[in-house]
PAKE-411171 format. One record per residue: residue in one letter; x, y, z of N, C-alpha, C in turn. Coordinates in steps of 0.02 Angstrom, whole numbers, padded with zeros to 5 digits, always signed. Layout:
AXYZXYZXYZ;...
This chain:
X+04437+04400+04802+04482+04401+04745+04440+04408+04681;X+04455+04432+04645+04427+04461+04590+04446+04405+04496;X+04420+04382+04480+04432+04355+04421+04432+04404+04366;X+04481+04372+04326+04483+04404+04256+04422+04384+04210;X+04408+04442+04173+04348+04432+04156+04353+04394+04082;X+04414+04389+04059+04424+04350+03995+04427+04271+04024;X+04457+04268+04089+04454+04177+04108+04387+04168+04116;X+04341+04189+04158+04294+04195+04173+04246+04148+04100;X+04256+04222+04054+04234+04189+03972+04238+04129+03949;X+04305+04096+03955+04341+04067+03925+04301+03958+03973;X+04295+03990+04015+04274+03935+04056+04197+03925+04041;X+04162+03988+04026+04098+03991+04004+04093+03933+03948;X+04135+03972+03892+04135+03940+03840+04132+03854+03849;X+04191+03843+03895+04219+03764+03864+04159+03737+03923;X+04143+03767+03981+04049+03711+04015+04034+03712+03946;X+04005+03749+03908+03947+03740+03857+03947+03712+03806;X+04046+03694+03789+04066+03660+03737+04041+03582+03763;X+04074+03587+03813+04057+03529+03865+03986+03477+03867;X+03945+03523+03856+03868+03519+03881+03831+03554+03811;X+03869+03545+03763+03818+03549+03697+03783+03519+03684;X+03759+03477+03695+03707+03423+03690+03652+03448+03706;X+03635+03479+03751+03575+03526+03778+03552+03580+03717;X+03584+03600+03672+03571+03657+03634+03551+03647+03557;X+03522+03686+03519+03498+03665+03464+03554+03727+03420;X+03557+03684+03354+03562+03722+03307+03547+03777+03290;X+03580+03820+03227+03532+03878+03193+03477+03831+03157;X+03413+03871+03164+03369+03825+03120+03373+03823+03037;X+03426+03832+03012+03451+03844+02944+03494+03789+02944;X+03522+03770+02988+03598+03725+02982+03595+03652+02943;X+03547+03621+02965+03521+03555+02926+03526+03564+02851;X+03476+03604+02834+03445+03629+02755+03532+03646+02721;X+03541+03693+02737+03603+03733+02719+03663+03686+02698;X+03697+03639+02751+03729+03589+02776+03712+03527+02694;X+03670+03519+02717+03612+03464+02683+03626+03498+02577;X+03607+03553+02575+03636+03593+02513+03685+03573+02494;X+03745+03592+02542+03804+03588+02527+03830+03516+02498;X+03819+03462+02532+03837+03392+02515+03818+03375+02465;X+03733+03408+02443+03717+03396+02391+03742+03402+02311;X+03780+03465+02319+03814+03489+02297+03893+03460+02279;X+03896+03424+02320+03956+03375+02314+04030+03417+02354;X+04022+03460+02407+04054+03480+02455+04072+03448+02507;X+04151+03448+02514+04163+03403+02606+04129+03448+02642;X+04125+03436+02692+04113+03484+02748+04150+03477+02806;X+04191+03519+02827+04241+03499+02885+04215+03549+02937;X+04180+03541+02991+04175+03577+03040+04213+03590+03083;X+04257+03652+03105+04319+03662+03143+04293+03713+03193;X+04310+03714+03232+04271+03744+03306+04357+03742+03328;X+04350+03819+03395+04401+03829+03416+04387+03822+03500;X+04397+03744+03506+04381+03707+03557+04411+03668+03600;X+04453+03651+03656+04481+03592+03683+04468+03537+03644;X+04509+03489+03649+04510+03415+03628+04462+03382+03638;X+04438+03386+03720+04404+03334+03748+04315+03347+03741;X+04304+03405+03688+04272+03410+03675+04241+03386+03615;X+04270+03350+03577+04264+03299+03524+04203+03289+03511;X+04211+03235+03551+04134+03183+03571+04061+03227+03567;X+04064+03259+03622+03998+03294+03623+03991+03348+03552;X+04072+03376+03534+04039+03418+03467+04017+03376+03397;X+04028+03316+03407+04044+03256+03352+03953+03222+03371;X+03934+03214+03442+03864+03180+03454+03809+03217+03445;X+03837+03289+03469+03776+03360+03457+03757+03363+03369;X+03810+03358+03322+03811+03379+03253+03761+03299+03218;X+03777+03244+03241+03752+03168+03249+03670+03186+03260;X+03664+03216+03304+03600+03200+03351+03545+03268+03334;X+03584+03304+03279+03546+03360+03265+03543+03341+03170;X+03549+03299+03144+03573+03273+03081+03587+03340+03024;X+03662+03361+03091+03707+03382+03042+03749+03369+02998;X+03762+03361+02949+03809+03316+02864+03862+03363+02916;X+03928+03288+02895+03998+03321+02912+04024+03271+02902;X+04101+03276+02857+04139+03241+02842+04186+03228+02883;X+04208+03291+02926+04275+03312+02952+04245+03344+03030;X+04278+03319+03089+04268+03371+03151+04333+03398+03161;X+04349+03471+03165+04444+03488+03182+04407+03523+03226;X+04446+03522+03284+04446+03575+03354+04520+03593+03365;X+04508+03642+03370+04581+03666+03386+04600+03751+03398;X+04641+03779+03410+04633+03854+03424+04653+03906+03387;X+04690+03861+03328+04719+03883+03248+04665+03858+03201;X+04611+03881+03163+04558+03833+03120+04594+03865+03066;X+04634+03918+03062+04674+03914+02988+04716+03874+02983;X+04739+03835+03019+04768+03765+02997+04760+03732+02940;X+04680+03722+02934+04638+03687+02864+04639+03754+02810;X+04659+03795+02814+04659+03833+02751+04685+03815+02691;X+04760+03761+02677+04792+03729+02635+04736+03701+02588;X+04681+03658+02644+04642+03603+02620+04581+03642+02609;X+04539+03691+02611+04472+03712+02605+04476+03755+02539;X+04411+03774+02495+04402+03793+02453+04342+03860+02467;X+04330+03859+02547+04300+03923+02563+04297+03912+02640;X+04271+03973+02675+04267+03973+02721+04205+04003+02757;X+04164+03977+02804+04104+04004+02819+04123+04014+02919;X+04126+04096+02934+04148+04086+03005+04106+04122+03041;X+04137+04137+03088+04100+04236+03139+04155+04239+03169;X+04221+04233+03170+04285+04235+03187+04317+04295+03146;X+04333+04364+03185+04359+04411+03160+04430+04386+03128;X+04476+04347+03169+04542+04340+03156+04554+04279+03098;X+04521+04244+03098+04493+04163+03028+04470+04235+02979;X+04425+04265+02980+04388+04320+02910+04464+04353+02887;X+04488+04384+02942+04543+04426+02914+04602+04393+02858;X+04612+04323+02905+04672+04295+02873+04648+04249+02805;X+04578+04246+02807+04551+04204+02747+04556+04255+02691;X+04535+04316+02711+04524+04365+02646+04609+04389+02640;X+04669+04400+02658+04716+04410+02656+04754+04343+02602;X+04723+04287+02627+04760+04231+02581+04717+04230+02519;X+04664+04265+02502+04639+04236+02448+04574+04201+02450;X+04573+04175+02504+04520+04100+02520+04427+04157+02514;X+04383+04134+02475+04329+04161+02486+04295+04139+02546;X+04271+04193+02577+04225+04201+02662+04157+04215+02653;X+04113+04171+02683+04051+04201+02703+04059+04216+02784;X+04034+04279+02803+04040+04283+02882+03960+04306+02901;X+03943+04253+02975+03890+04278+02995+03894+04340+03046;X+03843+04383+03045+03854+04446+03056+03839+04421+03147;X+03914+04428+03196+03881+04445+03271+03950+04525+03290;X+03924+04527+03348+03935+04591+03400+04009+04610+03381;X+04044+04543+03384+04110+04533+03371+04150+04533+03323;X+04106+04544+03266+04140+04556+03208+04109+04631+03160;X+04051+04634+03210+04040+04688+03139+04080+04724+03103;X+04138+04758+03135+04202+04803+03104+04226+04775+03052;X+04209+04719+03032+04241+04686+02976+04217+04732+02903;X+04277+04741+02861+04243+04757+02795+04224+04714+02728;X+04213+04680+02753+04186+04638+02707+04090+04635+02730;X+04029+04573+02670+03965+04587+02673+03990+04524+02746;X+03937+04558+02772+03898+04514+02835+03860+04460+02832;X+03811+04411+02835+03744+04380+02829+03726+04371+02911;X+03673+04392+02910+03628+04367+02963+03597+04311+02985;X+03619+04266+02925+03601+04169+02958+03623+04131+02873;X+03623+04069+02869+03652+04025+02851+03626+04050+02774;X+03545+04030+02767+03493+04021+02698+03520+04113+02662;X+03546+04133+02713+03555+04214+02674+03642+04200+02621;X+03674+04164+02660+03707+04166+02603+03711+04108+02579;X+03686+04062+02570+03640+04028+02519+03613+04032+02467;X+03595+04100+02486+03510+04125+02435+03588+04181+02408;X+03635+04197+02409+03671+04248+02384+03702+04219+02329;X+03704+04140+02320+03743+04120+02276+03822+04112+02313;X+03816+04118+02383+03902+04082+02396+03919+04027+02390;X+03871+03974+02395+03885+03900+02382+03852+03866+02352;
């Protein structure tokens, strides 16, 4: 029997959501992160994640001393759009609907979004160093 290759994905994903603890950061994320608060920014980290993935995305961000005010998981992260004052993603469908409402986007540049027309960045300190935050 043959699996679909989107379930397939999709199971990928949530082991690794699962088992984040094993994985490191971008090596920008601290510094960047760390900027931001300084700055006097919440920071709400929203990941489009099962529930029960909480813990480990909440101990990984802990254990890598990532600044975070806020953990939202969920499969809508424009939910928090009411409440945010920008948005930093790699989510084609979050970029689209952020720049449609208004909301300013930094997007990091992967496979999955390049088609986007808006600028790209290639890691965190790049739009940093651009003056987005």
């Amino acid at each position: 029997m043959n699996q679909n290759p989107m379930d397939l994905s999709v199971g990928v994903c949530q082991k690794i959501h699962q088992e984040q603890e094993k994985y490191v950061p971008y090596p920008e994320a601290e510094p960047f992160l760390n900027s931001l608060k300084e700055k006097g920014h919440t920071i709400v980290i929203a990941s489009h994640r099962q529930k029960k993935a909480f813990e480990p995305t909440r101990n990984w961000l802990r254990k890598n001393n990532l600044p975070f005010d806020k953990v939202h998981l969920s499969y809508d992260k424009t939910v928090l759009f009411d409440s945010v004052d920008y948005i930093i993603d790699d989510s084609p469908l979050v970029i689209k609907k952020a720049c449609l409402e208004g909301i300013p986007v930094a997007a990091l540049r992967k496979p999955w979004n390049a088609m986007l027309n808006i600028p790209l960045h290639e890691n965190l300190l790049e739009i940093k160093l651009n003056g987005h935050k």
